[in-house]
C-alpha atoms as a printed R data frame, in Angstrom:
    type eleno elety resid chain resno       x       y       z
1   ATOM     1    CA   UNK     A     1  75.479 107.268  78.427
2   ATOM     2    CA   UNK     A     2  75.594 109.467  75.157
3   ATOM     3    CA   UNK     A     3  74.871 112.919  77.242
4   ATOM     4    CA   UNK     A     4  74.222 114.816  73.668
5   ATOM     5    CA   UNK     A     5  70.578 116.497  73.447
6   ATOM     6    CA   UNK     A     6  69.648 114.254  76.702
7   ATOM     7    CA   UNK     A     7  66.776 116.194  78.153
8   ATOM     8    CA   UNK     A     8  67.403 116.382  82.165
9   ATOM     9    CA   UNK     A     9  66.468 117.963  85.918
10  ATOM    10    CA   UNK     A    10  68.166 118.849  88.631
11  ATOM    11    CA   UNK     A    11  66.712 119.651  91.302
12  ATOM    12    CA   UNK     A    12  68.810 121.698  94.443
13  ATOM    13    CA   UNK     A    13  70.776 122.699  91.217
14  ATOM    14    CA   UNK     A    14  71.874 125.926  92.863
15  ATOM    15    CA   UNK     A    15  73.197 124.416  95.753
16  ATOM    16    CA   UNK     A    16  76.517 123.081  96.297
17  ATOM    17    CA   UNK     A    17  76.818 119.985  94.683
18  ATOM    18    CA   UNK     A    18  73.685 120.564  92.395
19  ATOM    19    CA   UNK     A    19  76.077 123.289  90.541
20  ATOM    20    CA   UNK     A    20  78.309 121.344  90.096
21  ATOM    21    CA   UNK     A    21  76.567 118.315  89.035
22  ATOM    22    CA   UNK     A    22  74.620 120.905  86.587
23  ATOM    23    CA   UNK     A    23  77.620 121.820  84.754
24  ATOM    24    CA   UNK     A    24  79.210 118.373  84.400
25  ATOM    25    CA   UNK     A    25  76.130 117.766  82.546
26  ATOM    26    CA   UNK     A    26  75.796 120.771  80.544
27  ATOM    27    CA   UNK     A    27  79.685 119.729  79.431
28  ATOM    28    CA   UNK     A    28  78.512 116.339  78.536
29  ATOM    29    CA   UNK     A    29  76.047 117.881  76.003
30  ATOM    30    CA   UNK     A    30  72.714 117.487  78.202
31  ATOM    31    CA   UNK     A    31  69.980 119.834  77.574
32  ATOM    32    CA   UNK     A    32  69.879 120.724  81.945
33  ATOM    33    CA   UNK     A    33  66.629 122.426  83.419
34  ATOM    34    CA   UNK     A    34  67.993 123.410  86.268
35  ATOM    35    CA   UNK     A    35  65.599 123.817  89.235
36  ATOM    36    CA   UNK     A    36  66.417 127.027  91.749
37  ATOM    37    CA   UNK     A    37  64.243 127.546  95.370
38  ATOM    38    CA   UNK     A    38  62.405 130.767  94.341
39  ATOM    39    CA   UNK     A    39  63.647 133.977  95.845
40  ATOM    40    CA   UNK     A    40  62.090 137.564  95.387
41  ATOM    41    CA   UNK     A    41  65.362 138.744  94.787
42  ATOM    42    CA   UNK     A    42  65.934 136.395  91.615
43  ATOM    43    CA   UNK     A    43  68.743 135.038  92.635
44  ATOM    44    CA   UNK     A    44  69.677 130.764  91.376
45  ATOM    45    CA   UNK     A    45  72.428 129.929  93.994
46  ATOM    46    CA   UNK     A    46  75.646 129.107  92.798
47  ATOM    47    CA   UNK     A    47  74.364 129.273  89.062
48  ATOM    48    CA   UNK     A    48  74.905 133.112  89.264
49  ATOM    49    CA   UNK     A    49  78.340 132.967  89.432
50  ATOM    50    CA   UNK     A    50  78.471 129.833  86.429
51  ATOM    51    CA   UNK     A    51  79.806 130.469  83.397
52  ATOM    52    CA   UNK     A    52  78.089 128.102  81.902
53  ATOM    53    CA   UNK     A    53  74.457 129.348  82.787
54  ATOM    54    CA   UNK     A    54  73.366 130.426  79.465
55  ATOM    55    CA   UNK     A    55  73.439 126.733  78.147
56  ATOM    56    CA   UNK     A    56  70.959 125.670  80.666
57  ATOM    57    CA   UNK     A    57  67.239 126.475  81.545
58  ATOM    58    CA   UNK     A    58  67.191 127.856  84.576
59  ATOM    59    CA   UNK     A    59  63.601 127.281  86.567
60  ATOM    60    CA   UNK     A    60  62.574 128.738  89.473
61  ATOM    61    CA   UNK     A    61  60.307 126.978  91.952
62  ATOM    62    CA   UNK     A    62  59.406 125.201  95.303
63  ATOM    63    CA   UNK     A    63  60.201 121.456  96.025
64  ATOM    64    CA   UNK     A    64  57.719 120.936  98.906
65  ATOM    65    CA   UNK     A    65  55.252 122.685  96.094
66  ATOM    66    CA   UNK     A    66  53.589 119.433  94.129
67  ATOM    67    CA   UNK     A    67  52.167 121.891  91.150
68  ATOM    68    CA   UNK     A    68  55.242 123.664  91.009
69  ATOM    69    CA   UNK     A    69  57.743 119.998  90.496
70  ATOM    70    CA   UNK     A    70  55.285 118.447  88.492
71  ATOM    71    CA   UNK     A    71  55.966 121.472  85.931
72  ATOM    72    CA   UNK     A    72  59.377 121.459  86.216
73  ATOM    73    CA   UNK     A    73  59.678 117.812  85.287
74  ATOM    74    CA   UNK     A    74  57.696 117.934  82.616
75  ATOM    75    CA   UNK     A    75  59.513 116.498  79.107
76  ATOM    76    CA   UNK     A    76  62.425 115.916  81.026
77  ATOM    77    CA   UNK     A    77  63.864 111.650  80.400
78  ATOM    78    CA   UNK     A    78  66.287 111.847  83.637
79  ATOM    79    CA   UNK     A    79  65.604 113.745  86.928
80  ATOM    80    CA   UNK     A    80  68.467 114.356  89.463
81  ATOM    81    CA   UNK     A    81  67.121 114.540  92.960
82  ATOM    82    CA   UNK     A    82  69.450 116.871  95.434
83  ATOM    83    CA   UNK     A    83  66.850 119.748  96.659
84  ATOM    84    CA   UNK     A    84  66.913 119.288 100.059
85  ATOM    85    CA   UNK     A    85  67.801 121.039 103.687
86  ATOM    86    CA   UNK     A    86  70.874 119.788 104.695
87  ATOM    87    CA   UNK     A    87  72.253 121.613 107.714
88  ATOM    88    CA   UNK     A    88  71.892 119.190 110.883
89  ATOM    89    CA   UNK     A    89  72.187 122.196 113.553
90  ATOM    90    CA   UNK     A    90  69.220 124.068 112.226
91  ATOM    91    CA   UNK     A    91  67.118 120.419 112.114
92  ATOM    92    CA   UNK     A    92  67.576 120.333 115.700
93  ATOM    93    CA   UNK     A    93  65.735 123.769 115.431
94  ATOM    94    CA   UNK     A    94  63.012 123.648 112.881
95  ATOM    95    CA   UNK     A    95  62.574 119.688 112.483
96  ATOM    96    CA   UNK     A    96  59.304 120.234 110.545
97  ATOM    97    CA   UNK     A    97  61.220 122.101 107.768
98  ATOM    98    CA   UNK     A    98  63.590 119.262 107.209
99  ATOM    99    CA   UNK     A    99  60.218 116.459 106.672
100 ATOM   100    CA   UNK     A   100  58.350 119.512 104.457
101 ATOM   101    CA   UNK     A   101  61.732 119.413 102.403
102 ATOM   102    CA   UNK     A   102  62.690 116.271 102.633
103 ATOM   103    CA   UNK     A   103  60.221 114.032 102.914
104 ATOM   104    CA   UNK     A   104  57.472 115.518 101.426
105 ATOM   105    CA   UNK     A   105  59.760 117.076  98.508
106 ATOM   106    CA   UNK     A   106  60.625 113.542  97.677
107 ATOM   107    CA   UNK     A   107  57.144 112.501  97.420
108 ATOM   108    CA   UNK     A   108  56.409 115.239  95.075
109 ATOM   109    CA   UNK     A   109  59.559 113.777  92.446
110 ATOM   110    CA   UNK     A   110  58.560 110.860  92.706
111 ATOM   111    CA   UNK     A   111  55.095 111.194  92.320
112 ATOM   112    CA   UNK     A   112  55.711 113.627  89.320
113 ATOM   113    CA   UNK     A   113  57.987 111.229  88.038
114 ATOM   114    CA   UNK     A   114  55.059 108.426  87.758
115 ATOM   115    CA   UNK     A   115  52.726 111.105  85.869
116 ATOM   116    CA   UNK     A   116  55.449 112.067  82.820
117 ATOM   117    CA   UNK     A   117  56.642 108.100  82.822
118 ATOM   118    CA   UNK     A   118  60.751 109.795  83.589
119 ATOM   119    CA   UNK     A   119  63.139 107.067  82.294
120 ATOM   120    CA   UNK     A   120  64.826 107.313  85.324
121 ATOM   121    CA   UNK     A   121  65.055 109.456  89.014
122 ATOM   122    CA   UNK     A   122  68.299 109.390  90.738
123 ATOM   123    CA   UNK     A   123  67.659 110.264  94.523
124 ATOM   124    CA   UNK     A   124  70.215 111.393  96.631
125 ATOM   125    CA   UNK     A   125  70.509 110.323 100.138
126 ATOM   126    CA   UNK     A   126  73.292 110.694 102.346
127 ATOM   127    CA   UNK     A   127  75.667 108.678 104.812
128 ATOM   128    CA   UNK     A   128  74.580 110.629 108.175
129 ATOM   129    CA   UNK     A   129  71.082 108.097 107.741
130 ATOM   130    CA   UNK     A   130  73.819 105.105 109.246
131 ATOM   131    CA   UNK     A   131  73.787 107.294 112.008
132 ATOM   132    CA   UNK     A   132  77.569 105.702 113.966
133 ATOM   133    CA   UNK     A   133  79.207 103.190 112.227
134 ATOM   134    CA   UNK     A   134  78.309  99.853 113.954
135 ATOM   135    CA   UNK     A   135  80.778  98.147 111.486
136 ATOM   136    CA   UNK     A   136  83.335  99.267 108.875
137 ATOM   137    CA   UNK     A   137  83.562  99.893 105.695
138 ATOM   138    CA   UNK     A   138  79.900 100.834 106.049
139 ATOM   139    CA   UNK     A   139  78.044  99.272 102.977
140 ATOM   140    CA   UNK     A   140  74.439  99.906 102.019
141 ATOM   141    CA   UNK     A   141  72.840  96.956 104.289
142 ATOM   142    CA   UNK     A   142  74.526  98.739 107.476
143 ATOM   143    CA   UNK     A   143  71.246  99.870 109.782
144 ATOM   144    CA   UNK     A   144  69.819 103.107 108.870
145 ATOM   145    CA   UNK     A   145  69.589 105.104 112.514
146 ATOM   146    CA   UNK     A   146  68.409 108.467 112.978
147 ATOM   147    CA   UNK     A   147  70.426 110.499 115.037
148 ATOM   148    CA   UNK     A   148  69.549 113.584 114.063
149 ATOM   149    CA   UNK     A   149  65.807 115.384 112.525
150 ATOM   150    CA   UNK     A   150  67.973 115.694 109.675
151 ATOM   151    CA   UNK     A   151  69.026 111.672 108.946
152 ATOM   152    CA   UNK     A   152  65.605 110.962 110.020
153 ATOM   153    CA   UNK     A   153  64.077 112.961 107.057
154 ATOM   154    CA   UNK     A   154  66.557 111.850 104.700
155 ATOM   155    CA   UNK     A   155  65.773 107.970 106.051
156 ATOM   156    CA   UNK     A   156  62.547 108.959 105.258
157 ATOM   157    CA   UNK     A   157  62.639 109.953 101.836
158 ATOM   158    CA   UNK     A   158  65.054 106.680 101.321
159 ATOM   159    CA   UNK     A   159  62.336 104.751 102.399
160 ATOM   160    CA   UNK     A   160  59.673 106.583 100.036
161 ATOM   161    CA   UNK     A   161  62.185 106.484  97.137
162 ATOM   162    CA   UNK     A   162  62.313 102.325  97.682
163 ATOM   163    CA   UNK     A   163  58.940 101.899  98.090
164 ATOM   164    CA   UNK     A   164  58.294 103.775  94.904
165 ATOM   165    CA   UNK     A   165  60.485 101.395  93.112
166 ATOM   166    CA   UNK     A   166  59.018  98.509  94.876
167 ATOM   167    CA   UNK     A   167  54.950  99.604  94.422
168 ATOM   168    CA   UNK     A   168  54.995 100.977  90.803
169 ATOM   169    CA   UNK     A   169  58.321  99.564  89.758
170 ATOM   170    CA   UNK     A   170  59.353 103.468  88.816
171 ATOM   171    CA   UNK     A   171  63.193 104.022  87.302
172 ATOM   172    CA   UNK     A   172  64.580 105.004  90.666
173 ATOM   173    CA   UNK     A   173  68.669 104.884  91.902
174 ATOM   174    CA   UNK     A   174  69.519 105.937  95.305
175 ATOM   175    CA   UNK     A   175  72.770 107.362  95.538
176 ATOM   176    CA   UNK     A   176  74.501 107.712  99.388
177 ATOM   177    CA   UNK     A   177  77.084 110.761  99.124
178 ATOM   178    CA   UNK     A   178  79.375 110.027 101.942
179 ATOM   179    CA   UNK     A   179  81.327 113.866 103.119
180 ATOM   180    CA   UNK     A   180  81.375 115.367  99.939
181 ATOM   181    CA   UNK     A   181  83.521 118.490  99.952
182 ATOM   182    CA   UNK     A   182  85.054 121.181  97.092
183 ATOM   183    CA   UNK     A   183  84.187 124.729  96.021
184 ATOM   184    CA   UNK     A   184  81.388 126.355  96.917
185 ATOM   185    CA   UNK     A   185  80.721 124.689  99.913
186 ATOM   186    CA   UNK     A   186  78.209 126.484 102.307
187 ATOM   187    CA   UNK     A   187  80.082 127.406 105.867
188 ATOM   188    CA   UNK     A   188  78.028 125.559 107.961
189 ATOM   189    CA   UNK     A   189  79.937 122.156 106.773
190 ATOM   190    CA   UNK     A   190  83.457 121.663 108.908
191 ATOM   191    CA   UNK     A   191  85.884 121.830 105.804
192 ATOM   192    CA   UNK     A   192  84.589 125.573 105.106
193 ATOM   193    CA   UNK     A   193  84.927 126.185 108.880
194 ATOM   194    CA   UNK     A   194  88.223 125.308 108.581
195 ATOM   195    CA   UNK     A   195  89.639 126.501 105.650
196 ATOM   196    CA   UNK     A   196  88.486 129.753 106.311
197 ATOM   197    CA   UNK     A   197  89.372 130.337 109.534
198 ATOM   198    CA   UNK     A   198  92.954 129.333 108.550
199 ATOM   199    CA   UNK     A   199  93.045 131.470 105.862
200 ATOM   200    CA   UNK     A   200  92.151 134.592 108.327
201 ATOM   201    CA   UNK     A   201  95.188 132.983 110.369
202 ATOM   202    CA   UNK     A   202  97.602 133.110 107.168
203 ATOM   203    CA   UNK     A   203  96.108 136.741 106.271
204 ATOM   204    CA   UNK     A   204  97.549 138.163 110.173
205 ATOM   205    CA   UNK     A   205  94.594 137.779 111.809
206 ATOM   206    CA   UNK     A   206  95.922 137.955 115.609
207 ATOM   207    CA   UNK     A   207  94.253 135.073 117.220
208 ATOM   208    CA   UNK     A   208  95.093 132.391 116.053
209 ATOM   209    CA   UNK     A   209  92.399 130.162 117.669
210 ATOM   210    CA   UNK     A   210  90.473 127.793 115.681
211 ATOM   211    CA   UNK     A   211  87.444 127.019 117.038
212 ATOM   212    CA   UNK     A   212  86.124 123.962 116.076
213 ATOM   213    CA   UNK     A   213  83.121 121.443 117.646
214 ATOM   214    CA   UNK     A   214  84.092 117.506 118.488
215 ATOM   215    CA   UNK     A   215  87.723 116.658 116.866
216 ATOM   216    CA   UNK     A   216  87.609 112.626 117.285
217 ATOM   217    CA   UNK     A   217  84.483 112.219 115.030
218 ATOM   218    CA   UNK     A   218  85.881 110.590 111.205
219 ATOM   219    CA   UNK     A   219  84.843 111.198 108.301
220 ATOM   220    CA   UNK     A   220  85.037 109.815 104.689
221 ATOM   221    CA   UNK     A   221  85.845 112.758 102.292
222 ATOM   222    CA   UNK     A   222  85.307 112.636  99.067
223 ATOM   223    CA   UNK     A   223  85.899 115.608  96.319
224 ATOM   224    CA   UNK     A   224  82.607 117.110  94.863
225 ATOM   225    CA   UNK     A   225  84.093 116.510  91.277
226 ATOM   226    CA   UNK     A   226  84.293 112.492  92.152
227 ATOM   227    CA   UNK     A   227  80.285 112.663  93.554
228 ATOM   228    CA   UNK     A   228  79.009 114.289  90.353
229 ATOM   229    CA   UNK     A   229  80.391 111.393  88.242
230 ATOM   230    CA   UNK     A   230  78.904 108.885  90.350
231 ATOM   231    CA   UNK     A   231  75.560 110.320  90.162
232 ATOM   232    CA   UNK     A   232  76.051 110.848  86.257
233 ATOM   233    CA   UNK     A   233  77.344 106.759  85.740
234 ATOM   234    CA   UNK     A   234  73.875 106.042  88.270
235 ATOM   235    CA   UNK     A   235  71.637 107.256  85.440
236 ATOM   236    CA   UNK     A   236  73.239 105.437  82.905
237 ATOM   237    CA   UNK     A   237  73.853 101.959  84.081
238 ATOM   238    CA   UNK     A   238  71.144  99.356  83.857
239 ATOM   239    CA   UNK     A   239  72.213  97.231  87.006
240 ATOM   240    CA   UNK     A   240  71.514  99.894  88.984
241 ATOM   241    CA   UNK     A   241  67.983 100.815  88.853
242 ATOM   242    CA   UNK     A   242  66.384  99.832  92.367
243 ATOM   243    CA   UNK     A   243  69.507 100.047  94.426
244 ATOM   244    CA   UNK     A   244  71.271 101.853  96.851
245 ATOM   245    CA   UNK     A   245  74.860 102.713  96.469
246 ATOM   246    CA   UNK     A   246  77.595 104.999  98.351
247 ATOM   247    CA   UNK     A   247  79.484 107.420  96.988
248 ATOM   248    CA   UNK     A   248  83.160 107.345  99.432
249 ATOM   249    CA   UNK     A   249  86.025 107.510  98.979
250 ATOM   250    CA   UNK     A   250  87.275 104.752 101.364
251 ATOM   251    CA   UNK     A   251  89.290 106.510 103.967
252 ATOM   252    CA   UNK     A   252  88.430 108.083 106.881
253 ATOM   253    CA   UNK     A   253  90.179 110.757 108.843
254 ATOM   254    CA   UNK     A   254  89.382 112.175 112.085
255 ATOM   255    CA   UNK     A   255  88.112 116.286 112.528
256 ATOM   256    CA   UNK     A   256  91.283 117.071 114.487
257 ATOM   257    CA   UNK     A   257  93.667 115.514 111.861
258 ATOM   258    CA   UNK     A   258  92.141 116.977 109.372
259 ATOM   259    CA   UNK     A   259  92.098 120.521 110.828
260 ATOM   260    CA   UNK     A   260  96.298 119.638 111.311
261 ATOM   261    CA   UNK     A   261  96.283 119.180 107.427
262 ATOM   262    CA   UNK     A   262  94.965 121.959 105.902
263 ATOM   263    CA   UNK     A   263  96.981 124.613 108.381
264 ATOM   264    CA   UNK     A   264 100.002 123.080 107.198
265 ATOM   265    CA   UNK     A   265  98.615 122.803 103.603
266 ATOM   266    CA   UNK     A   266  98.203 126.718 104.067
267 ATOM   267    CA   UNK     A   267 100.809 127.160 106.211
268 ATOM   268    CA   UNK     A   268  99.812 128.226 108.987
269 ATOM   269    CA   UNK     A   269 100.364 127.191 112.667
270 ATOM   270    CA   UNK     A   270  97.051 126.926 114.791
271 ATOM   271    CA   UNK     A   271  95.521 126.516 118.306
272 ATOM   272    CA   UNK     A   272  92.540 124.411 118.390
273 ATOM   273    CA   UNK     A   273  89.478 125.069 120.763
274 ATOM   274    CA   UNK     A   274  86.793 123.300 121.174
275 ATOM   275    CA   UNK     A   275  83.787 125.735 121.169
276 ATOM   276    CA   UNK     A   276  80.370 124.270 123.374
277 ATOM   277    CA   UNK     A   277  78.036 125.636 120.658
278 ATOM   278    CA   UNK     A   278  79.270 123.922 118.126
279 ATOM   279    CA   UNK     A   279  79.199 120.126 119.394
280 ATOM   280    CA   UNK     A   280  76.332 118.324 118.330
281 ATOM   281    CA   UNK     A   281  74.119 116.210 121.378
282 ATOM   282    CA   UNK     A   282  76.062 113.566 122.547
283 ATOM   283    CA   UNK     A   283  73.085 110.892 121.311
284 ATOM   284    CA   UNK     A   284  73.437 112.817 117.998
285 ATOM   285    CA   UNK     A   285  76.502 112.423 117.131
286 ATOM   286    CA   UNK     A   286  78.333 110.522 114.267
287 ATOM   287    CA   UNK     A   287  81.527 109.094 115.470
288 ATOM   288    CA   UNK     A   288  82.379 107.410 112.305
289 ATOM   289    CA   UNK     A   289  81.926 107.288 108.960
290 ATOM   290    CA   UNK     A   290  84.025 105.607 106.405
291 ATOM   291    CA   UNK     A   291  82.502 103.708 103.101
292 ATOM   292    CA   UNK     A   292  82.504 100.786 101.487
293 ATOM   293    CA   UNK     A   293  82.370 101.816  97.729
294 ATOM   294    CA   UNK     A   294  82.811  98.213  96.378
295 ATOM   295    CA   UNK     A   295  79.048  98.278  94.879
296 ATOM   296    CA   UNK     A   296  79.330 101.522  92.969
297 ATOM   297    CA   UNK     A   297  83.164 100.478  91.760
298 ATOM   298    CA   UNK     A   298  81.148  97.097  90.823
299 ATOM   299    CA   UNK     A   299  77.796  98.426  89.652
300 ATOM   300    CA   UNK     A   300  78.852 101.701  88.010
301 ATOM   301    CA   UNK     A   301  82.403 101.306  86.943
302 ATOM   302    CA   UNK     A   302  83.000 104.254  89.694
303 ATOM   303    CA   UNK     A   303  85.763 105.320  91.483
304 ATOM   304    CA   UNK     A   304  86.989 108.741  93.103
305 ATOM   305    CA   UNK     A   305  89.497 109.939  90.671
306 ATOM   306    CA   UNK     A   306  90.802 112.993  93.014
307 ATOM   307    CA   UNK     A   307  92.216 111.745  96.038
308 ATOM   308    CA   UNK     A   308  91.948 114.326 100.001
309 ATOM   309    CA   UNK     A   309  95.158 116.051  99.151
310 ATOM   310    CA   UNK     A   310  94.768 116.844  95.599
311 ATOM   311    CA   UNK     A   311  90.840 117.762  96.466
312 ATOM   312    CA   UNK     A   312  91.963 119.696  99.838
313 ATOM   313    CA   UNK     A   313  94.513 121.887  97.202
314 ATOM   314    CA   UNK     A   314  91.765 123.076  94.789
315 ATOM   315    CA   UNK     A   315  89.440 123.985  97.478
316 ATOM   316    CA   UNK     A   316  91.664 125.977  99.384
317 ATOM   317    CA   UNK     A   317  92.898 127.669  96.459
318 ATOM   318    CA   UNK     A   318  89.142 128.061  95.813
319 ATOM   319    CA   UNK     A   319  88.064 129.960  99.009
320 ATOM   320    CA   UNK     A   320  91.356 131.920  99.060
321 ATOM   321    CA   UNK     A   321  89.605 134.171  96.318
322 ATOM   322    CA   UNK     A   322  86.261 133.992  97.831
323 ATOM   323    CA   UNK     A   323  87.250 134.334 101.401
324 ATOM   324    CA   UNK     A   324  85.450 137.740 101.576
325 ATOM   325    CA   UNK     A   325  81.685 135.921 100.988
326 ATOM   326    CA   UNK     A   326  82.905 133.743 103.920
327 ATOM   327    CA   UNK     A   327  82.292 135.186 107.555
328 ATOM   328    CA   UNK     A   328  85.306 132.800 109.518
329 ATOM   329    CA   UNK     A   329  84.443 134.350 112.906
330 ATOM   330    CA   UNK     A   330  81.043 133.452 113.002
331 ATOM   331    CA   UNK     A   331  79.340 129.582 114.070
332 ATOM   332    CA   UNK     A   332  76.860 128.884 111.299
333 ATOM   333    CA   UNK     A   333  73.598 126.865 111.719
């Protein structure tokens, strides 16, 4: 797609991969309204510290609000879809939050999205709806399972996203992030957890106890760089309106390896602990996760361009001069 003076939303754009996905398209020559959750303090996430925030329209609202996204949208031709609570501890706390956000959120887009006629809504989902991997690669007809509040609200607004396309035959693309990871990542996510408490380790810091939850769960990482593309390549490709497609990188690697990799990436030699508080209900818990990406790499032309290592690099090097934003010490819901 030909990016230049391409009128466009994100929503969740000062979150972690919304800022990022906001500047790749402010690069690419997009005009970006870029919707913030409204603070009293003013403050647009990630976007504050952008350099590129003065090329974008920056909007403050509410996503569970229907007046407030049927503004936002208004004029725009695409809409990216990320606003959403994402933390799976604090679901297990205040489930109600997560369908408000979520679920209802997603009804407001879409809904909003019939009213201005958008040429096209790219939804995100996410790869904790497969709930354990009952086969792998995991493609997009796997079972959907809800194992946590969270997956179930993000099944949920799947669901609504589908039937949308289905009912009113609206523009939609679901795209299925699998473990994205990269700068700016919040520290309730494990790779933050990590990095940061290994960087404390590096710096002196006497214990050198890394306390982490469940080590034999795997994961599919992929590089936050490599998910923005493949939500920018689902709004321009015409086979992909209606489906669902995962964004992975293809390889899996276990907590407890991947704790072993960045120490000695950082060099620094650990002790690992597993810490009670942080180990998700044994019901609730993903053992596995690893993608098949064969439909985007088909569909889109995708493919994850920076590999774990290369990915791992820039995002240490990243929260090694941000460290001090980062409290290592303390278990984040």
């Amino acid at each position: 797609m030909n990016w230049s003076g391409k009128k466009v939303l994100v929503t969740g754009a000062g979150g972690f991969i919304g800022s990022h996905l906001t500047e790749a398209l402010v690069t690419a020559g997009a005009e970006v309204r870029a919707l913030v959750h409204y603070n009293s303090g003013g403050r647009q996430g990630w976007l504050d510290e952008s350099s590129l925030r003065s090329d974008m329209e920056i909007v403050a609202g509410d996503i569970t609000d229907a007046g407030s996204v049927l503004h936002s949208m208004r004029d725009c031709e695409v809409v990216f879809h990320l606003a959403a609570l994402i933390a799976i501890p604090y679901s297990y706390i205040a489930p109600a939050s997560y369908v408000q956000t979520n679920v209802v959120g997603t009804l407001n887009v879409l809904e909003a999205a019939r009213r201005w006629d958008t040429q096209r809504v790219i939804h995100t989902s996410t790869s904790e709806v497969y709930g354990t991997a009952l086969q792998v690669p995991i493609a997009e007809t796997h079972p959907l399972q809800g194992q946590s509040p969270y997956s179930a609200s993000k099944i949920g607004a799947d669901k609504l996203a589908e039937s949308y396309h289905r009912s009113f035959n609206l523009p939609v693309v679901t795209v299925r992030p699998f473990n994205t990871f990269g700068p700016r990542q919040s520290a309730r996510a494990v790779l933050p957890t990590i990095i940061t408490q290994c960087l404390q380790i590096s710096g002196g810091r006497a214990d050198n106890t890394l306390r982490l939850g469940s080590l034999t769960p795997t994961r599919d990482l992929n590089y936050v760089a490599n998910t923005a593309s493949g939500f920018m390549l689902a709004a321009a490709a015409p086979a992909a309106l209606g489906q669902t497609m995962n964004l992975g990188s293809g390889q899996e690697i276990s907590i407890g390896d991947l704790a072993a990799q960045i120490a000695q990436l950082i060099g620094c030699e650990i002790n690992i602990e597993c810490d009670d508080q942080r180990v998700r209900p044994a019901n609730s818990e993903v053992e596995r996760l690893l993608a098949d990406n064969s439909l985007a790499r088909s569909v889109l032309g995708w493919e994850p361009a920076v590999g774990l290592e290369a990915g791992l690099s820039q995002t240490i090097d990243w929260f090694r001069g941000h460290l001090a934003g980062y409290r290592a010490d303390v278990y984040h819901v």
